[in-house]
N, C-alpha and C positions, 0 to 999 in steps of 0.2 A: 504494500500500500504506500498511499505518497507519504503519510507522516513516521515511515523507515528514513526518507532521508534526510528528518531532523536530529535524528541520531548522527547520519551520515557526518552532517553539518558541527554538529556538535562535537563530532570526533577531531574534525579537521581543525576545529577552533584551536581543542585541546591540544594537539600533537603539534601545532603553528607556535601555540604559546610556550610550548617545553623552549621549541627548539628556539626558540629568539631567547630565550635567557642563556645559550649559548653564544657565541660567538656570531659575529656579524656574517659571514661568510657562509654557514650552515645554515643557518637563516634563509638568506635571501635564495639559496639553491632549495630548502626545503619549498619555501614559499613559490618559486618559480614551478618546482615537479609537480606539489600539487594543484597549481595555475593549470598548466599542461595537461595534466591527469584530469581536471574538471571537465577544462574544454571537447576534450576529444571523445569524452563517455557521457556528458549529460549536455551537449547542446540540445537546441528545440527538432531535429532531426531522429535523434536515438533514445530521448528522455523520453519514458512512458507517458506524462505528463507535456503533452503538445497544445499547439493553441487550436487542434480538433477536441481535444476535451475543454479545454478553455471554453470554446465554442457551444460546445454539447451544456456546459453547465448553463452559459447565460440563455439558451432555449428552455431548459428547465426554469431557470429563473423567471423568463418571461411567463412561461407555462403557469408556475403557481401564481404569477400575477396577474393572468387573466382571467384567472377565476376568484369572484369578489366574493368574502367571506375568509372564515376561519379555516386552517390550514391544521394536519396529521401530521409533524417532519421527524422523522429521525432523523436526518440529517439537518439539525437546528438551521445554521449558519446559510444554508439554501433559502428558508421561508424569511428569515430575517431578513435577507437581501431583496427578498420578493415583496419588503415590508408588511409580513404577516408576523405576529404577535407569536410567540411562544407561549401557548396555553399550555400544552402539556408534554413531558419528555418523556418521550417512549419506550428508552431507555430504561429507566428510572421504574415508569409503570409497569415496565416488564419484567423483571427483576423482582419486583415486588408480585406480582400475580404469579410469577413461576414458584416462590419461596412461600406464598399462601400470606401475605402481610396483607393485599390488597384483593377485594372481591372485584373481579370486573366487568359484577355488573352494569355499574355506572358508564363504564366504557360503552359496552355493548348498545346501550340507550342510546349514546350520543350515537353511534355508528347507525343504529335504526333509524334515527331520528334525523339523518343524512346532514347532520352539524356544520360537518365537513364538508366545506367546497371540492377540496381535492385532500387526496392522503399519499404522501410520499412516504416508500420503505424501504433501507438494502438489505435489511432482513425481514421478508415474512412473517417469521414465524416469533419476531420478538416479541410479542403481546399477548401470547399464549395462544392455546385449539379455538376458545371462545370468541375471542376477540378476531380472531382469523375468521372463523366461520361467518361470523358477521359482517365483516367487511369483502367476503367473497358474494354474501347473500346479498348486500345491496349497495355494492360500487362495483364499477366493471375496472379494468385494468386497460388506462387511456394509453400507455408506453413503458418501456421500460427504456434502460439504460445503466451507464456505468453508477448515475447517483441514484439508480435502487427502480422502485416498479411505483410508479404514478396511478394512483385510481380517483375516479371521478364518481359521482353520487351517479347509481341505476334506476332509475324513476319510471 
């Protein structure tokens, strides 16, 4: 996934920072290899992370923002940009309805009750059988893609 190469990033910080308390010369060579090393494995060409996904995101983005109302995201940071409110993390409720902290029938209501303009998921099966079955039974699946399966209320 992309946020492996915050690690990556993080690594390079660190092993950049050893080596400049070293001498001037080790430095600037380490600093150059890994220059070198960056360019030729992560430009916009071979990075997994192109501006076709760049692209694909700001679709989805459009996506959830043409439909007016309250927004499902697991992937928060998408609805946020689409200027939809974070009402609920999915996350969070899912984890709690898998461990028995959270009864989901409240969920299920809102999903009956077609709450949701649109409901974006990269996991399915995050919200448990209940919560799945109900949003099988009344939104259909408008796309999927790399940021997960988009459904729209089935009326």
């Amino acid at each position: 996934d992309i946020n492996a190469f915050f690690d990556l990033a993080i690594a390079c910080a660190l092993i950049l920072g050893v080596t400049m308390e070293q001498t001037v010369l080790p430095s600037v060579l380490s600093a150059a290899a890994l220059l070198v090393f960056l360019f030729f494995n992560f430009h916009n060409s071979n990075f997994f992370y192109t501006s076709a996904i760049a692209a694909q995101s700001a679709r989805d983005i459009a996506f959830l923002r043409s439909h007016p109302g309250p927004a499902l995201c697991d992937q928060i940071s998408l609805c946020l940009w689409a200027g939809k409110r974070a009402e609920l993390d999915p996350f969070n409720i899912g984890e709690q309805i898998k461990t028995g902290v959270r009864n989901p029938a409240a969920l299920v209501e809102m999903i009956a009750a077609h709450h949701f303009a649109v409901i974006q998921l990269q996991v399915q099966d995050m919200l448990g059988p209940e919560v799945q079955t109900a949003i099988a039974k009344h939104y259909r699946l408008d796309h999927s893609d790399d940021n997960g399966a988009f459904f729209t209320p089935s009326f």
